[in-house]
N, C-alpha and C positions, 0 to 999 in steps of 0.2 A: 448599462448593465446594472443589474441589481448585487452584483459582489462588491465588499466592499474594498476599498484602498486607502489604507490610514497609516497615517508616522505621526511624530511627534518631535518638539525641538524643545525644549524645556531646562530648567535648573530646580533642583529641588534634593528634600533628602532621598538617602539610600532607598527606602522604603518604597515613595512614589516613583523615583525616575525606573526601580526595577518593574516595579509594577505595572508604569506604563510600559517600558520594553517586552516585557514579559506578556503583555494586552494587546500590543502589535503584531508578535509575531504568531498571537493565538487567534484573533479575528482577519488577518489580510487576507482576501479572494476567496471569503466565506459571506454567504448570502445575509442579506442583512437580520431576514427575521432568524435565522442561526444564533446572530451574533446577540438580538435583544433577549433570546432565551440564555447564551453565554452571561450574559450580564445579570438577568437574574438569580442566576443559580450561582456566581461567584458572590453577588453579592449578600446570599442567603451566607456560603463560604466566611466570608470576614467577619460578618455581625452576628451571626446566628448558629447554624449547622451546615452542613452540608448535603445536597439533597442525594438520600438514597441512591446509587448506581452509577452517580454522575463520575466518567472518570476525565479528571483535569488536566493530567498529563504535565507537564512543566509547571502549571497554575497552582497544582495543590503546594509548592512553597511556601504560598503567599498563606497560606491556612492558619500556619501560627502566631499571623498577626491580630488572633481574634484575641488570643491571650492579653491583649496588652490595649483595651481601646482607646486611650490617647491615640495611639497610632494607625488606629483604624480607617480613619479621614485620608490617612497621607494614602492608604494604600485603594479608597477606593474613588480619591481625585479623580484621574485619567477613566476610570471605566464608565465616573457619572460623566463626564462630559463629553467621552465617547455616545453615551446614551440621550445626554441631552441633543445630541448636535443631530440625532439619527431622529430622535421626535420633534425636534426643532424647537424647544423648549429655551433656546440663548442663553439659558444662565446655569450654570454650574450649580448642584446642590448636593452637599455631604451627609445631609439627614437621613 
């Protein structure tokens, strides 16, 4: 099946571990190329803006972690290694 199925088990701050929860419960038994465009446009969300029209639904909380980019890394951990793992990329990257 091309949907995906993902969890996650982790320790980390508030910020990441909601973020990943919050990433799970918005990509599971959603097609993958769904989920690489979810990822692009969240992560346009944290770093940048938000694109036009896009409604995030539970996800726009994480929005006003753009205000603060030390903490931008934490919030967009789980969604680059969700990405990396989906292009097969093995290494995690917060840049």
């Amino acid at each position: 099946s091309s949907d995906l199925d993902v969890s996650f088990e982790g320790h980390g701050c508030a910020i990441s571990t909601a973020s990943a929860s919050l990433m799970t419960e918005a990509v599971k038994g959603k097609p993958i190329e769904e989920v690489e465009a979810l990822f692009q446009d969240v992560h346009a969300m944290l770093t940048d803006a938000p694109p036009e029209g896009r409604d995030f639904g539970k996800l726009q909380v994480l929005s006003g972690v753009r205000e603060f980019p030390a903490r931008v890394k934490c919030a967009t951990l789980a969604w680059h290694t969700l990405h990396n793992a989906l292009v097969g990329a093995g290494t995690a990257k917060t840049e």
